[in-house]
VMD Tcl script that builds the backbone (N, CA, C; Angstrom):
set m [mol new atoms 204]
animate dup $m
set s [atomselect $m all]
$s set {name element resname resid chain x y z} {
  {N N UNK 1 A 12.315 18.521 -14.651}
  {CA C UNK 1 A 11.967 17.191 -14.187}
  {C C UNK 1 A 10.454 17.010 -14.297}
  {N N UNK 2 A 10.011 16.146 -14.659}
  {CA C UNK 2 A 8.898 15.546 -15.136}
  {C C UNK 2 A 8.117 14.516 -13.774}
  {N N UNK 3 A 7.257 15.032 -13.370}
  {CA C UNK 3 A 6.525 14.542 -12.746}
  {C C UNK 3 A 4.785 13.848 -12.674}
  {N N UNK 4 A 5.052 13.086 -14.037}
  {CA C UNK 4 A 3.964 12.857 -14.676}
  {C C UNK 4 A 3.758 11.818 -13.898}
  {N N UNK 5 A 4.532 10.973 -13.717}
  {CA C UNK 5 A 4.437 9.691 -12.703}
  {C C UNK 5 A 4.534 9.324 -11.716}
  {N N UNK 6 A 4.699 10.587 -10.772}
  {CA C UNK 6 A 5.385 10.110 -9.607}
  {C C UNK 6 A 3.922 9.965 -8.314}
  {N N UNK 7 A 2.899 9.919 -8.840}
  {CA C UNK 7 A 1.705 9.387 -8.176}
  {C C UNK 7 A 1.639 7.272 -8.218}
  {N N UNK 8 A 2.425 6.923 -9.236}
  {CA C UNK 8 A 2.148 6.013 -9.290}
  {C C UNK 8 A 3.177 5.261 -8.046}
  {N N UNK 9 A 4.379 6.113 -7.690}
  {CA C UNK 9 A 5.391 5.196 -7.029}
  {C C UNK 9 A 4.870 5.027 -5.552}
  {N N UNK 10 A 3.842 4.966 -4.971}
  {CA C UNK 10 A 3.383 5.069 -3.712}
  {C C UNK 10 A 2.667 3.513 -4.205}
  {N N UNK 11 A 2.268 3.587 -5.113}
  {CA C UNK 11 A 1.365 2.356 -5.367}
  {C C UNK 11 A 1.888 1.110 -5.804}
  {N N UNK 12 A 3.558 1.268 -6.195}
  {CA C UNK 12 A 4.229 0.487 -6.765}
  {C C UNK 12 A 5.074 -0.358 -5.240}
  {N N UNK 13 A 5.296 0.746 -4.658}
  {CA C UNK 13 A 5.774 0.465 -3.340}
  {C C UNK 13 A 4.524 -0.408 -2.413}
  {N N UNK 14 A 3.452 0.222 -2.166}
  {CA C UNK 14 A 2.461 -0.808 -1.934}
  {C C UNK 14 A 2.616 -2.317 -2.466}
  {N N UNK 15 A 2.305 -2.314 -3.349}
  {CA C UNK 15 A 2.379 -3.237 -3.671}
  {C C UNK 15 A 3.383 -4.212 -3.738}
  {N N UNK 16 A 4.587 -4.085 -3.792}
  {CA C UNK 16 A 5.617 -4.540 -3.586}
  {C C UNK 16 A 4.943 -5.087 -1.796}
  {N N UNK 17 A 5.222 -4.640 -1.308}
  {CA C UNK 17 A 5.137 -4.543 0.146}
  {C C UNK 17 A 3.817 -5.137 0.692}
  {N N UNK 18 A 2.739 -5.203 -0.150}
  {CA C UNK 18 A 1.559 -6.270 0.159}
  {C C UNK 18 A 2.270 -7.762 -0.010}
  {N N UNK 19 A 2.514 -7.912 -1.070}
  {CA C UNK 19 A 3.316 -8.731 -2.284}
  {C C UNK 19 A 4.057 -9.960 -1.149}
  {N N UNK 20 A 5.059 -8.979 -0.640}
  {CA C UNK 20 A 5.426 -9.755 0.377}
  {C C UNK 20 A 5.153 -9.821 1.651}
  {N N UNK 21 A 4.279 -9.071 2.011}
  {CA C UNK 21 A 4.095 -9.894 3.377}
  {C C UNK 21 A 3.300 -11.161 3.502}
  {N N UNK 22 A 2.328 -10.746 2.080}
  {CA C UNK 22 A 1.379 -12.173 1.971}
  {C C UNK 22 A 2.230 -13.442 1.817}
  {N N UNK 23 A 3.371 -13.242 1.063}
  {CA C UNK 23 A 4.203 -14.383 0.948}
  {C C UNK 23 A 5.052 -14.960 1.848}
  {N N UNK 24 A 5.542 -13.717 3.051}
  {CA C UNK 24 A 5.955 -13.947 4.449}
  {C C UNK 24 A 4.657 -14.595 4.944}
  {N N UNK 25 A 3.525 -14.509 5.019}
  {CA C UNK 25 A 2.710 -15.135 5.928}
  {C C UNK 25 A 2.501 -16.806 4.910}
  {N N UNK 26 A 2.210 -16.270 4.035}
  {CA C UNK 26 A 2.124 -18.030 3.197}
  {C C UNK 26 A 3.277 -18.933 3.494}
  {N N UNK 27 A 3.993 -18.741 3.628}
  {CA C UNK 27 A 5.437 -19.571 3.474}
  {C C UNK 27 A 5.483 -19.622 5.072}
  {N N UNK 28 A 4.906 -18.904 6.027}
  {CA C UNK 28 A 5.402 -19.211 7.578}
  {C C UNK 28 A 4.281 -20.448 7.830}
  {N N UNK 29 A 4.232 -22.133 8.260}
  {CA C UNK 29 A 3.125 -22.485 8.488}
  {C C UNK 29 A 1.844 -21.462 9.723}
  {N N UNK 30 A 2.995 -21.366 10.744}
  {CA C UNK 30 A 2.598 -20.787 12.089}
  {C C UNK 30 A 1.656 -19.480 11.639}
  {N N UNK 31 A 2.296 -18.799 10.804}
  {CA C UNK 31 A 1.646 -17.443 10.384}
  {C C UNK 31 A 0.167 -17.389 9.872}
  {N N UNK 32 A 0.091 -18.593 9.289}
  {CA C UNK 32 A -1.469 -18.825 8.852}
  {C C UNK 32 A -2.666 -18.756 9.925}
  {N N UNK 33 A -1.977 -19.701 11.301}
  {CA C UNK 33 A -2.480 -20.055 12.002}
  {C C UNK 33 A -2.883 -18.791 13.289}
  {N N UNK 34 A -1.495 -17.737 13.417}
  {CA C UNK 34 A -2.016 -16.779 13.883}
  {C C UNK 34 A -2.333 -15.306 13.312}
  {N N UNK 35 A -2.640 -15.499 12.022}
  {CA C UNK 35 A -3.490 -14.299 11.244}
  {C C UNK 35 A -4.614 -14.114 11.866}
  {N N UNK 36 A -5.344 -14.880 12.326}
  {CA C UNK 36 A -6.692 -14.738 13.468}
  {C C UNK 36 A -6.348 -13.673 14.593}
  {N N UNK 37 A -5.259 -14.002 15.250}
  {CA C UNK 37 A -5.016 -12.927 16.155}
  {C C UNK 37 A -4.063 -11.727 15.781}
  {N N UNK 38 A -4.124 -11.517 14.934}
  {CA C UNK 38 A -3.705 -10.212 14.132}
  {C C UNK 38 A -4.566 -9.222 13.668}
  {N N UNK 39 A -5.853 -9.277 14.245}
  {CA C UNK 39 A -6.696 -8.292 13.894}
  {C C UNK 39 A -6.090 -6.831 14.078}
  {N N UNK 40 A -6.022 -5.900 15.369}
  {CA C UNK 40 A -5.343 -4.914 14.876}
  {C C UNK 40 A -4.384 -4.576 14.050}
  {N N UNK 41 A -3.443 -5.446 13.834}
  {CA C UNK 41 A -2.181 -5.374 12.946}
  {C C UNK 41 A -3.071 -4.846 11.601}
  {N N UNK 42 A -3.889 -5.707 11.233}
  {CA C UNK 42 A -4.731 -5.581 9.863}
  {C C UNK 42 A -5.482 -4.614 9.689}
  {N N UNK 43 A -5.951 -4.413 10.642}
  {CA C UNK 43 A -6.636 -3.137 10.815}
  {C C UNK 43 A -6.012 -1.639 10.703}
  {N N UNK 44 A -4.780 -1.619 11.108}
  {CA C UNK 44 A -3.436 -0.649 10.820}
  {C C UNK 44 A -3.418 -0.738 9.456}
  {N N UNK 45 A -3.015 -1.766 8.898}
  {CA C UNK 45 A -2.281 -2.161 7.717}
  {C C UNK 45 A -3.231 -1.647 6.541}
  {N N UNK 46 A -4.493 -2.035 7.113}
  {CA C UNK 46 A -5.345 -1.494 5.584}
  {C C UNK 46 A -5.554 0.104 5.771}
  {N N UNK 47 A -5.644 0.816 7.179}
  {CA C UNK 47 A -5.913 1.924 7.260}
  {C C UNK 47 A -4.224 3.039 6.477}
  {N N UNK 48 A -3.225 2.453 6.952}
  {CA C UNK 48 A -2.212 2.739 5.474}
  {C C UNK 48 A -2.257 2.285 4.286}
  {N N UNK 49 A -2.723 1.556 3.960}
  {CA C UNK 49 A -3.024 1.151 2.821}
  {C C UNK 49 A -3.910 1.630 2.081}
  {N N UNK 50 A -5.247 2.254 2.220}
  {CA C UNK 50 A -6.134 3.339 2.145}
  {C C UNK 50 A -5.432 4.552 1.940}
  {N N UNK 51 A -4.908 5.341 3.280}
  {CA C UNK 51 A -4.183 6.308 3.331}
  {C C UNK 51 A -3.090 7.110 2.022}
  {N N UNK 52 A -2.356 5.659 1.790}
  {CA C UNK 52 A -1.083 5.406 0.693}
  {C C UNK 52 A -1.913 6.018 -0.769}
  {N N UNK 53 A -3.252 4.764 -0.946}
  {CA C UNK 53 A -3.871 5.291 -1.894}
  {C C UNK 53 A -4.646 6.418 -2.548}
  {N N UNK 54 A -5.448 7.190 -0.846}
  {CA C UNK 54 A -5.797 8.551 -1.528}
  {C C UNK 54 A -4.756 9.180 -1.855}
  {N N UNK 55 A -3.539 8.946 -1.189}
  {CA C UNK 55 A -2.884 10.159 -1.324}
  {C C UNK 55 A -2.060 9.996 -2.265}
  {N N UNK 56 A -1.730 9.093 -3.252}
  {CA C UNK 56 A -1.690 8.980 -4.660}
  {C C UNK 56 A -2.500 9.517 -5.241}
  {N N UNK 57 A -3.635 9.064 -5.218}
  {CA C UNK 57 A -5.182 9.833 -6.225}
  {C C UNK 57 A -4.851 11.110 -6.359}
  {N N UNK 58 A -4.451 11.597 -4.434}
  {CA C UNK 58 A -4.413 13.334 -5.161}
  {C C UNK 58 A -3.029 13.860 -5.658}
  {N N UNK 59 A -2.024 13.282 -5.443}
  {CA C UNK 59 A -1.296 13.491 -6.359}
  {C C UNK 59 A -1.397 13.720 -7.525}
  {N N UNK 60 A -2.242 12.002 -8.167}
  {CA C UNK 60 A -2.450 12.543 -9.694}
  {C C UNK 60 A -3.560 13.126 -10.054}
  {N N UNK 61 A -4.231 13.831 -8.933}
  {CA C UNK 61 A -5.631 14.728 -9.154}
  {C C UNK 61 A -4.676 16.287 -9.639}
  {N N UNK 62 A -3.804 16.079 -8.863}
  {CA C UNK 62 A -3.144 18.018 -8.688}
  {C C UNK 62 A -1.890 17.827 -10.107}
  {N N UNK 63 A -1.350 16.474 -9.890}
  {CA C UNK 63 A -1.022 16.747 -11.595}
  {C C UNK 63 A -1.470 16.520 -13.015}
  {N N UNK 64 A -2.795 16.015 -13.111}
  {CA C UNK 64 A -3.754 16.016 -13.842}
  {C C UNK 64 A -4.038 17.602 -14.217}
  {N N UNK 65 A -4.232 18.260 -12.963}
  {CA C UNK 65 A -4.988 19.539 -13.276}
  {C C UNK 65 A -3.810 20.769 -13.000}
  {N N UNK 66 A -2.440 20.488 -13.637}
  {CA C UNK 66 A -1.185 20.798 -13.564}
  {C C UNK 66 A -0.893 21.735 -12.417}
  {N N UNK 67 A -1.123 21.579 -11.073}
  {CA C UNK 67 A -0.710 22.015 -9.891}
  {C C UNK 67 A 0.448 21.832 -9.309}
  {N N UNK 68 A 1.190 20.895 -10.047}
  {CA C UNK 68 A 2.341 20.560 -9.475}
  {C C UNK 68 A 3.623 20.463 -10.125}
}
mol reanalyze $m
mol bondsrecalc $m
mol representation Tube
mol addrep $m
C-alpha cells in the first residue's frame, strides 16, 4: 500500500469542512449577525485548523524522507 498521499487527506477533509461551515454561516441570516460573538469558537477552530495542517506537513515531511 502506497502512502504517497495520504498527507494530503487531512487537508482535503479541512477543507471540505471549512467549505461548509462558511456556507452554513452565509446562508443562516442570524449567523452573520452572531459571528461577532463567536470569538472563542474561532479561536478553537483555527487552533485545529493549524494543528490539522502541521500535522499534514509532517506527514509529508516523514514520507518525503521515506520514514513511513
Amino acid at each position: 500500500m502506497k502512502l504517497r498521499f495520504i498527507w494530503a487527506v487531512p487537508l482535503v477533509l479541512l477543507i471540505m469542512i471549512n467549505i461548509g461551515l462558511l456556507l452554513f454561516i452565509l446562508s443562516n441570516v442570524h449567523g452573520l449577525k452572531e459571528l461577532a460573538s463567536l470569538e472563542l469558537f474561532i479561536l478553537m477552530w483555527l487552533f485545529i485548523t493549524f494543528t490539522i495542517i502541521f500535522g499534514a506537513y509532517q506527514y509529508f515531511i516523514w514520507i518525503k524522507n521515506k520514514r513511513m
